[in-house]
C-alpha positions as CSV (number, residue, x, y, z in Angstrom):
1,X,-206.9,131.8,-65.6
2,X,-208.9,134.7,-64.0
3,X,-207.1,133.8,-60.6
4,X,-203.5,133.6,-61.7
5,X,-203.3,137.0,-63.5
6,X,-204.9,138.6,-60.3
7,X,-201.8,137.1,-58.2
8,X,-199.4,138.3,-60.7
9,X,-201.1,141.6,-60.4
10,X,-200.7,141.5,-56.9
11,X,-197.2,140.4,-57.2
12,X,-196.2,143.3,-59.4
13,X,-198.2,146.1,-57.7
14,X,-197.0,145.3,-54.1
15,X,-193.7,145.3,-55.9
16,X,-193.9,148.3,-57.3
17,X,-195.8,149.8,-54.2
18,X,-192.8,148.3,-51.9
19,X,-190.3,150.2,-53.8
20,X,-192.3,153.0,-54.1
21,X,-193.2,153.2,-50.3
22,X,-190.9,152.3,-47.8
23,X,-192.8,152.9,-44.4
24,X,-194.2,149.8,-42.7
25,X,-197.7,149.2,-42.4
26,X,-198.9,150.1,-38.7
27,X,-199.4,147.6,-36.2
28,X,-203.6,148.7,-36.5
29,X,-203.9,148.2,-39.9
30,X,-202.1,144.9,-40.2
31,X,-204.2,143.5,-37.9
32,X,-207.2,144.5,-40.0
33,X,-206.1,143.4,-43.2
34,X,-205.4,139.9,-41.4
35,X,-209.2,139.4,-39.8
36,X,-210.1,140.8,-43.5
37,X,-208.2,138.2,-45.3
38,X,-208.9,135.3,-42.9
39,X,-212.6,136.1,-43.2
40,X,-212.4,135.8,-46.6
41,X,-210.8,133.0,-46.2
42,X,-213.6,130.8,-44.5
43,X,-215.9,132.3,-46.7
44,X,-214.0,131.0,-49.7
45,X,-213.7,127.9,-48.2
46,X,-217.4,126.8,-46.9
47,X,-218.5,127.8,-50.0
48,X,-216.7,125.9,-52.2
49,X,-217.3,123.0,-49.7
50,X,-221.3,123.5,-49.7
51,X,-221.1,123.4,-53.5
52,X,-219.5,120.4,-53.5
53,X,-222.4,118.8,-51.3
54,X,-225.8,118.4,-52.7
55,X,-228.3,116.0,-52.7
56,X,-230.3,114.0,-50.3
57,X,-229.4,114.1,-46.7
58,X,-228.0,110.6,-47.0
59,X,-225.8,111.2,-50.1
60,X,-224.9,114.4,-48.2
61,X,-223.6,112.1,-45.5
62,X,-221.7,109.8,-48.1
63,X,-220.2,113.1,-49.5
64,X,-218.8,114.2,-46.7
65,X,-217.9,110.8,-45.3
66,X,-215.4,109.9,-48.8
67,X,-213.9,113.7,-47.6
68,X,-213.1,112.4,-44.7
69,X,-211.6,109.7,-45.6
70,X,-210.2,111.3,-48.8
71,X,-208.5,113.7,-46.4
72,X,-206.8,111.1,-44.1
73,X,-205.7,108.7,-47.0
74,X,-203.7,112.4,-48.3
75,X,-202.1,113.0,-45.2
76,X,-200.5,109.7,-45.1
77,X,-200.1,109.9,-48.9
78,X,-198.0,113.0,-48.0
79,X,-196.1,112.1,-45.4
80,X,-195.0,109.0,-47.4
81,X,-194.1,111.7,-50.2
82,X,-192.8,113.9,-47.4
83,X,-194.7,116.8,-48.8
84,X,-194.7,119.5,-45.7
85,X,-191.0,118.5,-45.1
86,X,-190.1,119.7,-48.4
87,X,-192.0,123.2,-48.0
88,X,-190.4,123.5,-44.6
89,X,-186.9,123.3,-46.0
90,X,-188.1,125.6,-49.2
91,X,-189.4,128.2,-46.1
92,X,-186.0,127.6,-44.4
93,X,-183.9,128.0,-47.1
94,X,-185.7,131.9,-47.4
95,X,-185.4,132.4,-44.1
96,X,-181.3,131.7,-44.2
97,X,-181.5,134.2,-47.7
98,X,-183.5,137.1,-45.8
99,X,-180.9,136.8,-43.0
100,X,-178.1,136.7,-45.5
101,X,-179.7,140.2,-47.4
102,X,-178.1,143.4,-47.5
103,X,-178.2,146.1,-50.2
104,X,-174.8,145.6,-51.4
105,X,-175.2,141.5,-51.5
106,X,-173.5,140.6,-55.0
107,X,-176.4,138.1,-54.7
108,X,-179.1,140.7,-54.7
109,X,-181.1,140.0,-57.4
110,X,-180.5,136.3,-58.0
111,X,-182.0,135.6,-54.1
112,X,-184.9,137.9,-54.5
113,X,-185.9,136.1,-57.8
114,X,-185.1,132.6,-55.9
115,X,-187.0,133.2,-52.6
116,X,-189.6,135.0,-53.8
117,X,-190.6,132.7,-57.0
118,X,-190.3,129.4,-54.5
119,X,-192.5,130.9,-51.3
120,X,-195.1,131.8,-53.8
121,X,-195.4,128.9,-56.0
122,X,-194.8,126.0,-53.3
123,X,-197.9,127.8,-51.5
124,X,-200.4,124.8,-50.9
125,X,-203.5,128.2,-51.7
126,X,-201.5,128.4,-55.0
127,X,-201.8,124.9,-56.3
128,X,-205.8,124.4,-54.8
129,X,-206.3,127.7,-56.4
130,X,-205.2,127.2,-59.4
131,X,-206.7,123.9,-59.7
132,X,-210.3,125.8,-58.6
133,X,-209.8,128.4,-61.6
134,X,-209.5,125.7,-64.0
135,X,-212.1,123.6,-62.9
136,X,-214.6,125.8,-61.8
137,X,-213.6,128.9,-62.5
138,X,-213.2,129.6,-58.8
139,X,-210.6,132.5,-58.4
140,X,-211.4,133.4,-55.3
141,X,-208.9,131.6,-53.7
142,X,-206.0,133.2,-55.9
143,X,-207.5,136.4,-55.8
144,X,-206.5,135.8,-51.4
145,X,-203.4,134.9,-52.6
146,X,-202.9,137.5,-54.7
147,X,-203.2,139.9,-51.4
148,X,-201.4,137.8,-49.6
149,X,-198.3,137.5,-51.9
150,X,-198.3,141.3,-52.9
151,X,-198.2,142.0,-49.2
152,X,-195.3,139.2,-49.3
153,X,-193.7,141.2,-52.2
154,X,-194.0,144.8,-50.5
155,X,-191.7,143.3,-48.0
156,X,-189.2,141.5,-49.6
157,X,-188.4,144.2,-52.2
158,X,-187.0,146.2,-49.4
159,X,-184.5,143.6,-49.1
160,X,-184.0,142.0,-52.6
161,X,-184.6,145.1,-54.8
162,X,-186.4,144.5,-57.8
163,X,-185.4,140.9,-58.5
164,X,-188.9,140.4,-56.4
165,X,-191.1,141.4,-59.2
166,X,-189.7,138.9,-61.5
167,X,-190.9,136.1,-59.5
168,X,-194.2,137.2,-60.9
169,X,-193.3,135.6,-64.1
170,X,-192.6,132.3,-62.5
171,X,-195.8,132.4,-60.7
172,X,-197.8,132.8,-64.4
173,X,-196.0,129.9,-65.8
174,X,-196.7,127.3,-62.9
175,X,-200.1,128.3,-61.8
176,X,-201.0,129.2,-65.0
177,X,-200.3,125.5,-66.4
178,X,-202.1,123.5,-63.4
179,X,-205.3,125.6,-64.4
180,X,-205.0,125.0,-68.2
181,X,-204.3,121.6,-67.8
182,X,-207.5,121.3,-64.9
183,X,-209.3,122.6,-67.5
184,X,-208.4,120.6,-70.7
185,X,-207.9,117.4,-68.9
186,X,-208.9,116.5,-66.0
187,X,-212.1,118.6,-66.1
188,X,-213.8,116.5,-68.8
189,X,-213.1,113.4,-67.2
190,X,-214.4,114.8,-63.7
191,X,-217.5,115.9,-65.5
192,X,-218.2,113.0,-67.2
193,X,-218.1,110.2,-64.5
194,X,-219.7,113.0,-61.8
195,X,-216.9,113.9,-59.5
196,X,-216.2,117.8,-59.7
197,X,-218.0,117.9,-56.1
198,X,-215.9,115.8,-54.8
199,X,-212.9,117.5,-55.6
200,X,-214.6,120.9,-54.7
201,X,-215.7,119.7,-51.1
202,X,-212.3,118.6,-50.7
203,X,-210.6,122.0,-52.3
204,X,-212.9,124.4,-49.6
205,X,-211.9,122.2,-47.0
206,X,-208.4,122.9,-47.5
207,X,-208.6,126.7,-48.2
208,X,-210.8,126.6,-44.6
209,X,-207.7,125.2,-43.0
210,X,-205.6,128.1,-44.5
211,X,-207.9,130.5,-42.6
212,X,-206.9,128.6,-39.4
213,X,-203.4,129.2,-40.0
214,X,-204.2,133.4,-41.3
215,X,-205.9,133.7,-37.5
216,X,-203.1,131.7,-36.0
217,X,-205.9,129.5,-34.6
218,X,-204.0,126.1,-35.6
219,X,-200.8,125.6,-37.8
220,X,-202.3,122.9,-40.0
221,X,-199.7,121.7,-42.4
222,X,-201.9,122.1,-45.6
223,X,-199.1,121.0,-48.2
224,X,-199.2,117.5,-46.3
225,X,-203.0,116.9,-47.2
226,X,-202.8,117.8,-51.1
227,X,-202.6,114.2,-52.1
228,X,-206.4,114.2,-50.8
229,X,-207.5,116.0,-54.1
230,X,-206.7,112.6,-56.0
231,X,-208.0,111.1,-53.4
232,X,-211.6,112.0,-53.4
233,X,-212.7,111.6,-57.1
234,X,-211.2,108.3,-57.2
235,X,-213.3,107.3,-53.9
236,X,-216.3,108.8,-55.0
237,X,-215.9,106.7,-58.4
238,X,-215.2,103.3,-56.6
239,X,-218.1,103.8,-53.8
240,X,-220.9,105.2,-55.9
C-alpha cells in the first residue's frame, strides 16, 4: 500500500500547501512540472509493459498479441458497461460544483469533500495503480498520482476550503482495498497459473496512454479500456 499513502500524502500536503499559498503557479513552471510528469509517465508505463514480456521472441509475440486483443475485448466490454460515460458525467457534475463555488456557499464543505473524493477515486491511474501496488508492489504509478492529485487539491481548496483534505480519507479506503485485495486474492491465483505478466503488460500499456492524455497528444478515454485487465489473464490462461 506504499502507493496509496503517497497519494494521500499528496492529497493532504497540496491541501495544506493550497491553503497556505494562495498565488498561482506561473505559466513557466506549470509547463515544466507537466513534461516532468508526463515523462514519468511513459517511463512508468514501458516499463511495467517490458516486465510483463519475456521469453522467446515468439512467446514475446503471443504476449503482446493476447494485449492486443485483451485491450479491444475491454473497450467493448466498457462501452457495453458504459464506463467513460459515467466518469464523464462524474467530471461534469464537478465542473457544474466548481462553477456553483463561492466562499460563502452554505454548501462549502459538503462539495469540496464530494468533488474532490469522486475526481480522485474514479481516476482510471488510481484503480491500475492501486491494482500495481498490490500485485507487484509497483507504486510508481500512485506515486504520479499522488502529484497529480495534490496539484488537483492546491486548486480546489481555494474554492472548497478545507473540505478538500478530507477527500484524502476516501481515497485510503478505496485504493487502499483494491491493493489489499490484489494482494490477498487475486495475486495468488495470478501467480500460480502464470499470468501476473499479462496483467502487467496490459497495466503499463494503460498508464502509457495517460501520458498521451498529460502531453495533450491524444484524449484516450482510459476508464473505457479497464475491463481489459480481466481480460488478459483470462486469455493468456485459455491460449497457453
Amino acid at each position: 500500500m506504499t502507493g496509496t499513502w503517497l497519494n494521500v500524502a499528496g492529497i493532504v500536503l497540496g491541501g495544506l500547501f493550497g491553503l497556505l499559498w494562495k498565488k498561482p503557479f506561473s505559466t513557466a513552471n506549470q509547463l515544466f512540472i507537466k513534461v516532468v510528469l508526463g515523462a514519468f509517465t511513459v517511463l512508468c508505463g514501458l516499463r511495467l509493459t517490458w516486465a510483463g514480456l519475456n521469453g522467446s521472441f515468439l512467446h514475446i509475440l503471443k504476449q503482446v498479441l493476447v494485449v492486443v486483443v485483451a485491450l479491444g475485448l475491454g473497450r467493448a466490454a466498457g462501452r457495453l458497461l458504459h464506463l467513460q460515460k459515467i466518469s464523464n458525467q462524474i467530471g461534469q457534475f464537478a465542473r457544474r460544483k466548481m462553477t456553483a463555488a463561492t466562499p460563502n456557499h452554505p454548501n462549502r464543505f459538503s462539495d469540496g469533500f464530494a468533488v474532490c473524493t469522486l475526481l480522485f477515486c474514479a481516476a482510471p491511474l488510481g484503480i491500475v495503480g492501486a491494482m500495481g501496488d498490490g500485485l507487484s508492489n509497483y507504486f510508481y504509478p500512485l506515486g504520479i498520482k499522488a502529484v497529480m492529485d495534490g496539484l488537483g487539491a492546491m486548486g480546489f481548496v481555494a474554492m472548497f476550503g478545507f473540505g478538500v483534505l478530507l477527500s484524502a480519507v476516501p481515497v485510503l479506503v478505496f485504493q487502499g482495498t483494491i491493493a489489499l485485495l490484489s494482494a490477498r486474492f487475486l495475486l495468488p491465483w495470478l501467480e500460480l497459473h502464470g499470468l501476473l505478466d499479462s496483467v502487467n503488460a496490459t497495466s503499463g500499456l494503460l498508464i502509457f496512454c495517460v501520458s498521451l492524455i498529460i502531453f495533450e497528444i491524444k484524449k484516450i478515454e482510459v476508464t473505457g479500456y479497464l475491463p481489459s485487465l480481466v481480460f488478459a489473464p483470462l486469455l493468456t490462461y485459455l491460449f497457453r
